[in-house]
N, CA, C and O atoms as a Maestro MAE file, in Angstrom:
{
 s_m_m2io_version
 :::
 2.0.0
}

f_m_ct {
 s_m_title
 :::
 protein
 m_atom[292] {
  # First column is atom index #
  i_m_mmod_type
  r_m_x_coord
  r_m_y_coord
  r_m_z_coord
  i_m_residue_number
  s_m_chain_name
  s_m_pdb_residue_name
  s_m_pdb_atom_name
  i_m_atomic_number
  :::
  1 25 -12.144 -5.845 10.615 1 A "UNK " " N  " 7
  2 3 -11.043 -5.605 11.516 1 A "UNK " " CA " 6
  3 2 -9.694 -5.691 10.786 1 A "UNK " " C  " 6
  4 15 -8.835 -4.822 10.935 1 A "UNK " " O  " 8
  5 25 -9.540 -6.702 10.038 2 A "UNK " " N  " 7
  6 3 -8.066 -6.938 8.809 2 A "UNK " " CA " 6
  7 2 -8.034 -5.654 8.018 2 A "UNK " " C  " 6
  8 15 -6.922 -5.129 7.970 2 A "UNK " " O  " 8
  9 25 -9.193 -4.919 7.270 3 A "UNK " " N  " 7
  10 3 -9.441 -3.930 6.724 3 A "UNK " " CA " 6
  11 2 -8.473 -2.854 7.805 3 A "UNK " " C  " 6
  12 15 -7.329 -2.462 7.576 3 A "UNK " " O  " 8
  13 25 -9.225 -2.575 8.874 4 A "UNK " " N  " 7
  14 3 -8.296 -1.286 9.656 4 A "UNK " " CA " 6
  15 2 -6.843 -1.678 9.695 4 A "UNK " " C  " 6
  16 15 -6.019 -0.944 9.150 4 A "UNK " " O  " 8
  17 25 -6.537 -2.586 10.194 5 A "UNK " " N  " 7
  18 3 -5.032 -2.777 10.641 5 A "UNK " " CA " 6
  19 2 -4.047 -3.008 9.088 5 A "UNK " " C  " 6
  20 15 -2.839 -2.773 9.082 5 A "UNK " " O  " 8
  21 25 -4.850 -3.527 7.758 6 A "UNK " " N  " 7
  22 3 -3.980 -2.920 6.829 6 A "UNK " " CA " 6
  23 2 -4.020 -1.382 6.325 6 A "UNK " " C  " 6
  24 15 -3.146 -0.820 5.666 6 A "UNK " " O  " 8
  25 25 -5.337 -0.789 6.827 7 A "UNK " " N  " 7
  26 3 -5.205 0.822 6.505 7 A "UNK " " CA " 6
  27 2 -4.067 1.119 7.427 7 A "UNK " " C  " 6
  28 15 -3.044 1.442 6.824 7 A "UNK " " O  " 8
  29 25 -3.957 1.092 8.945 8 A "UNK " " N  " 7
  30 3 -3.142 1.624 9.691 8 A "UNK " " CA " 6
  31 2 -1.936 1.253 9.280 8 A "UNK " " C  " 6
  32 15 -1.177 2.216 9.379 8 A "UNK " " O  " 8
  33 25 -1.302 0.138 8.789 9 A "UNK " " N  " 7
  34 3 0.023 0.097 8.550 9 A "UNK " " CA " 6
  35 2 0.525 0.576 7.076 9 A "UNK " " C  " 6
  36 15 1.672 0.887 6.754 9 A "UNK " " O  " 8
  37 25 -0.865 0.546 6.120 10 A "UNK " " N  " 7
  38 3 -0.599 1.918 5.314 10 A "UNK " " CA " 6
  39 2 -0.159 3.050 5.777 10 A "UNK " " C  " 6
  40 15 0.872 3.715 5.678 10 A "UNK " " O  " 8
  41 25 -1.430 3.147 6.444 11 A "UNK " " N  " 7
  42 3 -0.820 5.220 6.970 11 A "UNK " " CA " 6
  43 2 0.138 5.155 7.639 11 A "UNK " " C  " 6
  44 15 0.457 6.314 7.904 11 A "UNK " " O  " 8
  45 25 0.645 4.637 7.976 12 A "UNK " " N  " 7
  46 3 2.147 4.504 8.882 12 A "UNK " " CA " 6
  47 2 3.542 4.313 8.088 12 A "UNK " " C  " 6
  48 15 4.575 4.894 8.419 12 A "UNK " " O  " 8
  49 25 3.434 3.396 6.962 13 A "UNK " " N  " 7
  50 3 4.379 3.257 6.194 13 A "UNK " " CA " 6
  51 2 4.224 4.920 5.176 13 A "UNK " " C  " 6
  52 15 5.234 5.373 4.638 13 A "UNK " " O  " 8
  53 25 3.032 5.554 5.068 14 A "UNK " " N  " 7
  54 3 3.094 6.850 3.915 14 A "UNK " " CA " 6
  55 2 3.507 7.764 5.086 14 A "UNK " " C  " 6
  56 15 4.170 8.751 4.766 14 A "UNK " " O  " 8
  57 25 3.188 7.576 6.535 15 A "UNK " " N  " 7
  58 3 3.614 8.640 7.347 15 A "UNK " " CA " 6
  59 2 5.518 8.715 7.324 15 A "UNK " " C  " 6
  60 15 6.231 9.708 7.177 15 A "UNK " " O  " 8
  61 25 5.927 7.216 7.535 16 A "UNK " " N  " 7
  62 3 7.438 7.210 7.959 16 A "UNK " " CA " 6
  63 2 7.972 7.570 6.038 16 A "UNK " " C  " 6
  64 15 9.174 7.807 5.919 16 A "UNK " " O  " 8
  65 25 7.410 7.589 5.145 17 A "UNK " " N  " 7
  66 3 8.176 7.755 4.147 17 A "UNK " " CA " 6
  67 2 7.853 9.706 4.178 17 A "UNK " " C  " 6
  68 15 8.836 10.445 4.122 17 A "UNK " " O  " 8
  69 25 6.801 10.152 4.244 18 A "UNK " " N  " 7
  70 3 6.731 11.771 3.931 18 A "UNK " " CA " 6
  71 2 7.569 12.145 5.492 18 A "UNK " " C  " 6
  72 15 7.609 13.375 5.487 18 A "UNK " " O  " 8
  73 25 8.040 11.801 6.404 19 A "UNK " " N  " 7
  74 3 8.886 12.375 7.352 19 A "UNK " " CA " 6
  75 2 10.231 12.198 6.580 19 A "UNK " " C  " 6
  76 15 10.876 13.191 6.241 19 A "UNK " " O  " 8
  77 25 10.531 11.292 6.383 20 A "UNK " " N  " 7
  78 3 11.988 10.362 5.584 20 A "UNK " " CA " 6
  79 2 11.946 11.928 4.540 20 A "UNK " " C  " 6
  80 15 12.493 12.903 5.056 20 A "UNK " " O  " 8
  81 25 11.505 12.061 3.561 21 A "UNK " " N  " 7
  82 3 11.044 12.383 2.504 21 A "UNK " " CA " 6
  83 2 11.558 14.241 2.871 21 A "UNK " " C  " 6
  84 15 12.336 14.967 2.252 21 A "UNK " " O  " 8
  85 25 10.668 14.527 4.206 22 A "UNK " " N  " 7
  86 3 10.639 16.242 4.019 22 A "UNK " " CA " 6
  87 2 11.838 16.134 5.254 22 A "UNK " " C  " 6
  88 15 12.223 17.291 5.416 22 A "UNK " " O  " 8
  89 25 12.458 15.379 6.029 23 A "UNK " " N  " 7
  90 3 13.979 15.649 6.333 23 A "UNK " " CA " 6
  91 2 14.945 15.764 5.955 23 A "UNK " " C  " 6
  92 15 15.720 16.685 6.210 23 A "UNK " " O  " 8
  93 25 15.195 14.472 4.967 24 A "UNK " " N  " 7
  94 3 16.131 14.206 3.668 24 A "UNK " " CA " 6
  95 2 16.202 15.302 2.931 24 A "UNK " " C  " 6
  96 15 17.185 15.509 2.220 24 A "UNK " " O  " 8
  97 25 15.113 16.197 3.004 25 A "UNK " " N  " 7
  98 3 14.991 17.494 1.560 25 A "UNK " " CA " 6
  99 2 14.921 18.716 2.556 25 A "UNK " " C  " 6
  100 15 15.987 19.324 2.457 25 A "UNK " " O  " 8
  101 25 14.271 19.183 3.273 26 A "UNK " " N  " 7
  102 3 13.967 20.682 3.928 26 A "UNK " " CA " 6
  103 2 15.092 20.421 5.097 26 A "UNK " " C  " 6
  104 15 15.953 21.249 5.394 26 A "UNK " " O  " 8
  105 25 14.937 19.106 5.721 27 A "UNK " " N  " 7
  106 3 15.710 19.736 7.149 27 A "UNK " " CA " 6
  107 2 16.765 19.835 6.774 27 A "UNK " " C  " 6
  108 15 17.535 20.453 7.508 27 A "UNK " " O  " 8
  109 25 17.238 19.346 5.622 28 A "UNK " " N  " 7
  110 3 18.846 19.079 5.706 28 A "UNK " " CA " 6
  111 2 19.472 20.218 5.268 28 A "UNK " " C  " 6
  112 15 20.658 20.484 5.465 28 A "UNK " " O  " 8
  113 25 18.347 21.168 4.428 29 A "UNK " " N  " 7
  114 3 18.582 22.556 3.850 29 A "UNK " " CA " 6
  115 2 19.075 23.216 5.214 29 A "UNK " " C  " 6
  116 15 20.258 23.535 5.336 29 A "UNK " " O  " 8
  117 25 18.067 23.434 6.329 30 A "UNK " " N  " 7
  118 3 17.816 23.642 7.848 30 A "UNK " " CA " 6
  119 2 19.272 23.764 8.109 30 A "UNK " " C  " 6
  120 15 20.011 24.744 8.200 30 A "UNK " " O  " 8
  121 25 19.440 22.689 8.188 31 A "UNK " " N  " 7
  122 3 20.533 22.124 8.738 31 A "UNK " " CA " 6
  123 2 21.765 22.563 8.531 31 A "UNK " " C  " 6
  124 15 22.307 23.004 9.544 31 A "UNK " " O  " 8
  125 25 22.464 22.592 7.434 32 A "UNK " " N  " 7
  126 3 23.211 22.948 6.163 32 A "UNK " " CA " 6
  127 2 23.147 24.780 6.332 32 A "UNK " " C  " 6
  128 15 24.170 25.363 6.691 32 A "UNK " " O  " 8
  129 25 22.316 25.289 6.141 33 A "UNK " " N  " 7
  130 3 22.112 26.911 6.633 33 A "UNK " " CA " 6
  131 2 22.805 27.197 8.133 33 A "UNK " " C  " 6
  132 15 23.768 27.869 8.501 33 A "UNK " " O  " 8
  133 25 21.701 26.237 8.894 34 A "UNK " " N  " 7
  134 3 22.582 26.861 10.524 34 A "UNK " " CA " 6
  135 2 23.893 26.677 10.910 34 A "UNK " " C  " 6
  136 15 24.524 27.506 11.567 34 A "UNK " " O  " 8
  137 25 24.434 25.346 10.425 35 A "UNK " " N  " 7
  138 3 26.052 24.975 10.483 35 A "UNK " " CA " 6
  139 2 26.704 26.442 9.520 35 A "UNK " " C  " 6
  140 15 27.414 27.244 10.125 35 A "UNK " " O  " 8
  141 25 26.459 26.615 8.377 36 A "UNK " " N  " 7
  142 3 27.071 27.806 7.976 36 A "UNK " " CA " 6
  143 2 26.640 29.199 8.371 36 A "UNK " " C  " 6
  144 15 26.616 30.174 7.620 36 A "UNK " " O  " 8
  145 25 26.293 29.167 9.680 37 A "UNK " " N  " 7
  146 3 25.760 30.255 10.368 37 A "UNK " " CA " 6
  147 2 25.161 31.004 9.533 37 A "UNK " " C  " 6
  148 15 24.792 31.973 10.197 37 A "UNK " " O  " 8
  149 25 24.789 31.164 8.297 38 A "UNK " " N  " 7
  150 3 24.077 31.732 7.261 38 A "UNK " " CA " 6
  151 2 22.558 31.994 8.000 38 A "UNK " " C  " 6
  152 15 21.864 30.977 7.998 38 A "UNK " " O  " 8
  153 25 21.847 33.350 8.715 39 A "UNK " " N  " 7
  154 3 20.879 33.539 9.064 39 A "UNK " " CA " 6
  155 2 20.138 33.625 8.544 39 A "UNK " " C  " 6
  156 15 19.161 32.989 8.938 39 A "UNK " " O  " 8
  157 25 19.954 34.563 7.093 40 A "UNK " " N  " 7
  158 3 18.835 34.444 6.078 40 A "UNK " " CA " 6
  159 2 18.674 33.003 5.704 40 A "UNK " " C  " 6
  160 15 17.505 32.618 5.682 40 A "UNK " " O  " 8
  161 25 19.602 32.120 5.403 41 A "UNK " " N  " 7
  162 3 19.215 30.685 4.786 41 A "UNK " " CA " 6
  163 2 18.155 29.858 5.943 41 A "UNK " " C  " 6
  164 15 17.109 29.210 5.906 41 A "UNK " " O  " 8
  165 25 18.928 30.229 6.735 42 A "UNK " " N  " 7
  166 3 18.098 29.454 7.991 42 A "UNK " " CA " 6
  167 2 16.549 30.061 8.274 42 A "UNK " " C  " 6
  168 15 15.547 29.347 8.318 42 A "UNK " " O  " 8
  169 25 16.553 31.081 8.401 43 A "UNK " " N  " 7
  170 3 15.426 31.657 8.702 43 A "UNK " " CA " 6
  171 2 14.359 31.064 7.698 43 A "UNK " " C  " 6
  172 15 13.231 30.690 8.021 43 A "UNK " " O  " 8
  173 25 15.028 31.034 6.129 44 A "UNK " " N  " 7
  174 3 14.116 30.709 5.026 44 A "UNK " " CA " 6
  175 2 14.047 29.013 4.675 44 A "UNK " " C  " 6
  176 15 13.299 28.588 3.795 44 A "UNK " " O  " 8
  177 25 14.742 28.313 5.314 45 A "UNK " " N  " 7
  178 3 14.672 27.082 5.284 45 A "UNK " " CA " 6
  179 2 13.644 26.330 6.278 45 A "UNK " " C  " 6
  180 15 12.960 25.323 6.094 45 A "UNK " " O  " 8
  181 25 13.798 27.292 7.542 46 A "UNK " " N  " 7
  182 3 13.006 26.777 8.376 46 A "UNK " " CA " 6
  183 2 11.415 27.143 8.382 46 A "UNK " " C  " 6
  184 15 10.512 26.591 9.011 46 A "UNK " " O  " 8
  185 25 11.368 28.067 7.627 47 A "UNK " " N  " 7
  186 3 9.704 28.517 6.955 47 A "UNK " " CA " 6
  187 2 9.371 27.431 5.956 47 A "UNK " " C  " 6
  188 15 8.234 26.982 5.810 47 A "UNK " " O  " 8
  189 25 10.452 27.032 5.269 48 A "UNK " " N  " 7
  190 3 10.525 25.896 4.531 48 A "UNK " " CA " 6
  191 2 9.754 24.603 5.034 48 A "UNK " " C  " 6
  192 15 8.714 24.032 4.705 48 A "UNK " " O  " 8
  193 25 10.647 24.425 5.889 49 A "UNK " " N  " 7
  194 3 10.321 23.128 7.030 49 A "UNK " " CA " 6
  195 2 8.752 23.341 7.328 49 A "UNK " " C  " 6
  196 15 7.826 22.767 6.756 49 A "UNK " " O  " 8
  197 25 8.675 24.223 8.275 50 A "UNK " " N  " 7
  198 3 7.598 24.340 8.684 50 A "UNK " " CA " 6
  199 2 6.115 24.443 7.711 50 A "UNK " " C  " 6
  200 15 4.982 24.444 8.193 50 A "UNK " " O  " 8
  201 25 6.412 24.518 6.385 51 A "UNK " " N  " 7
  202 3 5.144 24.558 5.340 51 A "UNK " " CA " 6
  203 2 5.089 22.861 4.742 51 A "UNK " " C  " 6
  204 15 4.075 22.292 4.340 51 A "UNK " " O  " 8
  205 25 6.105 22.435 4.800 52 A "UNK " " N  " 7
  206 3 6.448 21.053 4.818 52 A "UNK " " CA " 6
  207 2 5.707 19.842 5.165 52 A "UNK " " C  " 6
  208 15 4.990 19.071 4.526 52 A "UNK " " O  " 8
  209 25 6.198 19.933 6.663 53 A "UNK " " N  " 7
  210 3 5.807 19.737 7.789 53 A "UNK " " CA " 6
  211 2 3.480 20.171 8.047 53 A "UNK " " C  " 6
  212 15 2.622 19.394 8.466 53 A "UNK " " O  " 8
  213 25 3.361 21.252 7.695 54 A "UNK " " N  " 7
  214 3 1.824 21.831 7.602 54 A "UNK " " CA " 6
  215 2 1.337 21.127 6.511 54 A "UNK " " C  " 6
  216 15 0.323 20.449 6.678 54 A "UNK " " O  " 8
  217 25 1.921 21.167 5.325 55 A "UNK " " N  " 7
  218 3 1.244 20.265 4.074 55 A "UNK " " CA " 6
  219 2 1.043 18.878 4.265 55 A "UNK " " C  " 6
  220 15 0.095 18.241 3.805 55 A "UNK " " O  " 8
  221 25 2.108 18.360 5.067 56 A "UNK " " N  " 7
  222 3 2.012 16.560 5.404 56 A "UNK " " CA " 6
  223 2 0.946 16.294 5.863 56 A "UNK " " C  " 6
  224 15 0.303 15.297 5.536 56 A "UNK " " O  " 8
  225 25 0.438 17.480 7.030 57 A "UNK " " N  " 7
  226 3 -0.278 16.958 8.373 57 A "UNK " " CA " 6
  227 2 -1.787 17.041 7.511 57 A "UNK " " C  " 6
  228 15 -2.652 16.165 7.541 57 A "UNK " " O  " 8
  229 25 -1.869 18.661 6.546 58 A "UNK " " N  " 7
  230 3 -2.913 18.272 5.503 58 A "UNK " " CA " 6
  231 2 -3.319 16.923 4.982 58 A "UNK " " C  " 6
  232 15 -4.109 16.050 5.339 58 A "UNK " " O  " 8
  233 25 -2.395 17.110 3.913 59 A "UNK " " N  " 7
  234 3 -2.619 15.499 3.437 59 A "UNK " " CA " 6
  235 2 -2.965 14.470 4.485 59 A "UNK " " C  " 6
  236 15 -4.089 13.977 4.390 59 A "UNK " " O  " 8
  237 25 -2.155 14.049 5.505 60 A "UNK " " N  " 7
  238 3 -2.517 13.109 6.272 60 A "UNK " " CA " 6
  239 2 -3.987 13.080 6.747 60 A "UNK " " C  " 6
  240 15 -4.644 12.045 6.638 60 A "UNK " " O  " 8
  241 25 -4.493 14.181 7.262 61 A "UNK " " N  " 7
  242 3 -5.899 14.198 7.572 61 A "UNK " " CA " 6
  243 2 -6.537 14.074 6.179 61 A "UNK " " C  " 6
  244 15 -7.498 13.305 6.187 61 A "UNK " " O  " 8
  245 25 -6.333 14.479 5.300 62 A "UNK " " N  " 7
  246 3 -7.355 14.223 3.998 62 A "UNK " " CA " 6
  247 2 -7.211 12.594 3.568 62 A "UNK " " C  " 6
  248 15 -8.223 11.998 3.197 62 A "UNK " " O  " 8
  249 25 -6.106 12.007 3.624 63 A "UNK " " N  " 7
  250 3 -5.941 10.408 3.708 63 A "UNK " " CA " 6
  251 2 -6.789 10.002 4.597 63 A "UNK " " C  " 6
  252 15 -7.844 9.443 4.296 63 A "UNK " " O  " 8
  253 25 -6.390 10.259 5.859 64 A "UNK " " N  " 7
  254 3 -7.248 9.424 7.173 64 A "UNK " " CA " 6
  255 2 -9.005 9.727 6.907 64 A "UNK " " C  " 6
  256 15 -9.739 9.016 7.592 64 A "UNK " " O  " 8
  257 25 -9.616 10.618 6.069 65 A "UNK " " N  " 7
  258 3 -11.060 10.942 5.741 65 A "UNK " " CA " 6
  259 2 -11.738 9.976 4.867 65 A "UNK " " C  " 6
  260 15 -12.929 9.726 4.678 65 A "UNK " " O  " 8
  261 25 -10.497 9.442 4.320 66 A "UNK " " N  " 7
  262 3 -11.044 8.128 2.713 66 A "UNK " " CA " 6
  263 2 -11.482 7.059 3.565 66 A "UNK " " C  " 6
  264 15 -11.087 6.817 4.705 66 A "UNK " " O  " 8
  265 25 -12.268 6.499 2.947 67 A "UNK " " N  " 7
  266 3 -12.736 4.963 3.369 67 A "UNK " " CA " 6
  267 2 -11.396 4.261 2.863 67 A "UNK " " C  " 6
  268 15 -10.614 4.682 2.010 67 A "UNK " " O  " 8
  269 25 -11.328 3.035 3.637 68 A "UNK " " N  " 7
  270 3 -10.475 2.091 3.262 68 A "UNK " " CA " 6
  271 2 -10.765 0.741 2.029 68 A "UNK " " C  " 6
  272 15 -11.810 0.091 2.043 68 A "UNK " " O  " 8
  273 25 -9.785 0.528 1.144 69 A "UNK " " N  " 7
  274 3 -10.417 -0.079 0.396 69 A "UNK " " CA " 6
  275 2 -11.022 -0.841 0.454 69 A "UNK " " C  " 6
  276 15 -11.011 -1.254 1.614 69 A "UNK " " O  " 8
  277 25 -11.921 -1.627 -0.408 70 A "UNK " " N  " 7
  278 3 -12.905 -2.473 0.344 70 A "UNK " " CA " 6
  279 2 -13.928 -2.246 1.202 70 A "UNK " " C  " 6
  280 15 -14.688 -3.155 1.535 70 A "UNK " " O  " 8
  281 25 -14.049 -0.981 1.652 71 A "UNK " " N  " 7
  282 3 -15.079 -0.029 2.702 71 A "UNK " " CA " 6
  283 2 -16.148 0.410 1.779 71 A "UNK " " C  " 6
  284 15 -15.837 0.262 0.597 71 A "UNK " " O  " 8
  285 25 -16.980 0.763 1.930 72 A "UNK " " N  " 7
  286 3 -18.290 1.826 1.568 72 A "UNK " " CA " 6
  287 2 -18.497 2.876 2.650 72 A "UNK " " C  " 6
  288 15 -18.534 2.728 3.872 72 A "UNK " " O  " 8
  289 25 -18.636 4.072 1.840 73 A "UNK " " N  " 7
  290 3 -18.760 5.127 2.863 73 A "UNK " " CA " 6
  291 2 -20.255 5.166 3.645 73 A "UNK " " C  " 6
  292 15 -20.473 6.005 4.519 73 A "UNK " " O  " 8
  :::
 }
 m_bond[291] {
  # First column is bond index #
  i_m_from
  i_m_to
  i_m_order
  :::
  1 1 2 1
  2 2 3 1
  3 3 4 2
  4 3 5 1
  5 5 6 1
  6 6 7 1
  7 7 8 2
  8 7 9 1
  9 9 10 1
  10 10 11 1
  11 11 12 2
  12 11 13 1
  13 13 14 1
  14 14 15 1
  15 15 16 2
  16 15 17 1
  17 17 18 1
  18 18 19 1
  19 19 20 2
  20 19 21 1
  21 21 22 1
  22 22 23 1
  23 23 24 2
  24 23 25 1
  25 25 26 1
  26 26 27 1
  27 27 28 2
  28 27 29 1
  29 29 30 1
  30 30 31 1
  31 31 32 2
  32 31 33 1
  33 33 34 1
  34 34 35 1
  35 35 36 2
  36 35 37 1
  37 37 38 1
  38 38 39 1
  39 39 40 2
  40 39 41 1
  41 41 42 1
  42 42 43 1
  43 43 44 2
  44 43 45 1
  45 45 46 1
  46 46 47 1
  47 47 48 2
  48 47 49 1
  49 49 50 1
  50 50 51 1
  51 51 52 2
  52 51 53 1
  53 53 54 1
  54 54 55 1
  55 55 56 2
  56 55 57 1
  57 57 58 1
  58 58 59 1
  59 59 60 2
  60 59 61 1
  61 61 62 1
  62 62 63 1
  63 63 64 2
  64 63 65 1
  65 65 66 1
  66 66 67 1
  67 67 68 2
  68 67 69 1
  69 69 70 1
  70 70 71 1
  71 71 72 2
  72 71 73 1
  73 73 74 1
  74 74 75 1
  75 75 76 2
  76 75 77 1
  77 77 78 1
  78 78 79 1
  79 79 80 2
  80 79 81 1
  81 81 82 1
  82 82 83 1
  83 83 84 2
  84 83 85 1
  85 85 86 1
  86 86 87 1
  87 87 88 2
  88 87 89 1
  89 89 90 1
  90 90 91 1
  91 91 92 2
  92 91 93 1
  93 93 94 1
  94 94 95 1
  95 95 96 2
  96 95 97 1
  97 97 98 1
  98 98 99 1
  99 99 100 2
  100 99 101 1
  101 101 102 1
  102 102 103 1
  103 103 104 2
  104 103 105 1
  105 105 106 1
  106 106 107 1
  107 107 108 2
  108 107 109 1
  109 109 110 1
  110 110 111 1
  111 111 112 2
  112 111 113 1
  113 113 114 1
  114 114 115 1
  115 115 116 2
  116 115 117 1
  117 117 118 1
  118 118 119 1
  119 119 120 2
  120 119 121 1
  121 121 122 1
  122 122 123 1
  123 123 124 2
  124 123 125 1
  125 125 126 1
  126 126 127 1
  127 127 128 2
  128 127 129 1
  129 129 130 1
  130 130 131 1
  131 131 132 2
  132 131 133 1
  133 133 134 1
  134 134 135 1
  135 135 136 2
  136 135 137 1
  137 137 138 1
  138 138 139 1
  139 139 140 2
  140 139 141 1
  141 141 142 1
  142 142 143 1
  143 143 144 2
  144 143 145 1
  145 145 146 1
  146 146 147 1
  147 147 148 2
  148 147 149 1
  149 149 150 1
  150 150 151 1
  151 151 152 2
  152 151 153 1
  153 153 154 1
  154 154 155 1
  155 155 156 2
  156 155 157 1
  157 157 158 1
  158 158 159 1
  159 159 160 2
  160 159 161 1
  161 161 162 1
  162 162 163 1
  163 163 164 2
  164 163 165 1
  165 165 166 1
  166 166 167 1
  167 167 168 2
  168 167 169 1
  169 169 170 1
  170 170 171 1
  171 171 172 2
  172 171 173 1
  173 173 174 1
  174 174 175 1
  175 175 176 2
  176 175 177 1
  177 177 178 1
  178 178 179 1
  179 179 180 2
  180 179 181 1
  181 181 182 1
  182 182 183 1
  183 183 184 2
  184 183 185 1
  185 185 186 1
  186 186 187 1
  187 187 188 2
  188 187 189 1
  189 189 190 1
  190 190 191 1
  191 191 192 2
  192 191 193 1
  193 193 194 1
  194 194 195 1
  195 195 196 2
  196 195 197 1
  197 197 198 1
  198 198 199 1
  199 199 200 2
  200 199 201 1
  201 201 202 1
  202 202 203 1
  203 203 204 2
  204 203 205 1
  205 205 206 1
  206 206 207 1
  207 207 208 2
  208 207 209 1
  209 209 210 1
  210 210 211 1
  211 211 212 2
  212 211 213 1
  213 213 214 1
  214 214 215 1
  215 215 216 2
  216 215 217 1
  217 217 218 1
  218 218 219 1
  219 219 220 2
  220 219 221 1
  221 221 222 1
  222 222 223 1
  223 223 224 2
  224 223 225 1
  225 225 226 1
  226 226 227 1
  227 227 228 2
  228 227 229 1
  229 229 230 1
  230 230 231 1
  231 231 232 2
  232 231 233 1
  233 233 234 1
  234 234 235 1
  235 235 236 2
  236 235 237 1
  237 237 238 1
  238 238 239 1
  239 239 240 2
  240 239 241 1
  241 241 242 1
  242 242 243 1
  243 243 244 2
  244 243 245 1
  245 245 246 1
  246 246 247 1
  247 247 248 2
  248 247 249 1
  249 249 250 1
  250 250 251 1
  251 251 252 2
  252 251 253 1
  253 253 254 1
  254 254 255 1
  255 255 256 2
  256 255 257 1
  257 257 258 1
  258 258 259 1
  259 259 260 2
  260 259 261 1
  261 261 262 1
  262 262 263 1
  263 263 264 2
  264 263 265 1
  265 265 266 1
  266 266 267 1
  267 267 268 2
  268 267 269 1
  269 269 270 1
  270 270 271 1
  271 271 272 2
  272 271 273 1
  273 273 274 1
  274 274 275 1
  275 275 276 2
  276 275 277 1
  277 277 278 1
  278 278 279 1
  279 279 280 2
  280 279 281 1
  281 281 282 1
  282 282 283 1
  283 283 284 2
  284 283 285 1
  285 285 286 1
  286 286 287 1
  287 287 288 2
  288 287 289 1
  289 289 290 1
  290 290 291 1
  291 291 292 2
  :::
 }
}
């Protein structure tokens, strides 16, 4: 039971750092584009975001598939 609840506050601390991580870097591109009404930037920032955002959720499910340390599969 100690085993899960330090996996979960793993995956929670790697979740709040790769959000931290792809806002700080893609949204702010996002962001930065739409304030300069710049449409191509935006359009391509937010494809940005959104592959970002798709790669995290990857990874995250390929994390959440590992045994936890100390586990046997």
């Amino acid at each position: 039971m100690a085993g899960d609840m330090e996996s979960s506050d793993a995956f929670e601390k790697w979740a709040l750092c790769k959000a931290h991580e792809i806002l700080s870097k893609e949204g702010f591109l996002l962001m930065d584009a739409a304030q300069a009404l710049d449409k191509k930037r935006t359009k391509s920032n937010a494809f940005l975001l959104r592959n970002a955002i798709a790669r995290s959720l990857m990874e995250a499910a390929s994390l959440r598939s590992l045994p936890a340390a100390g586990e046997t599969a």
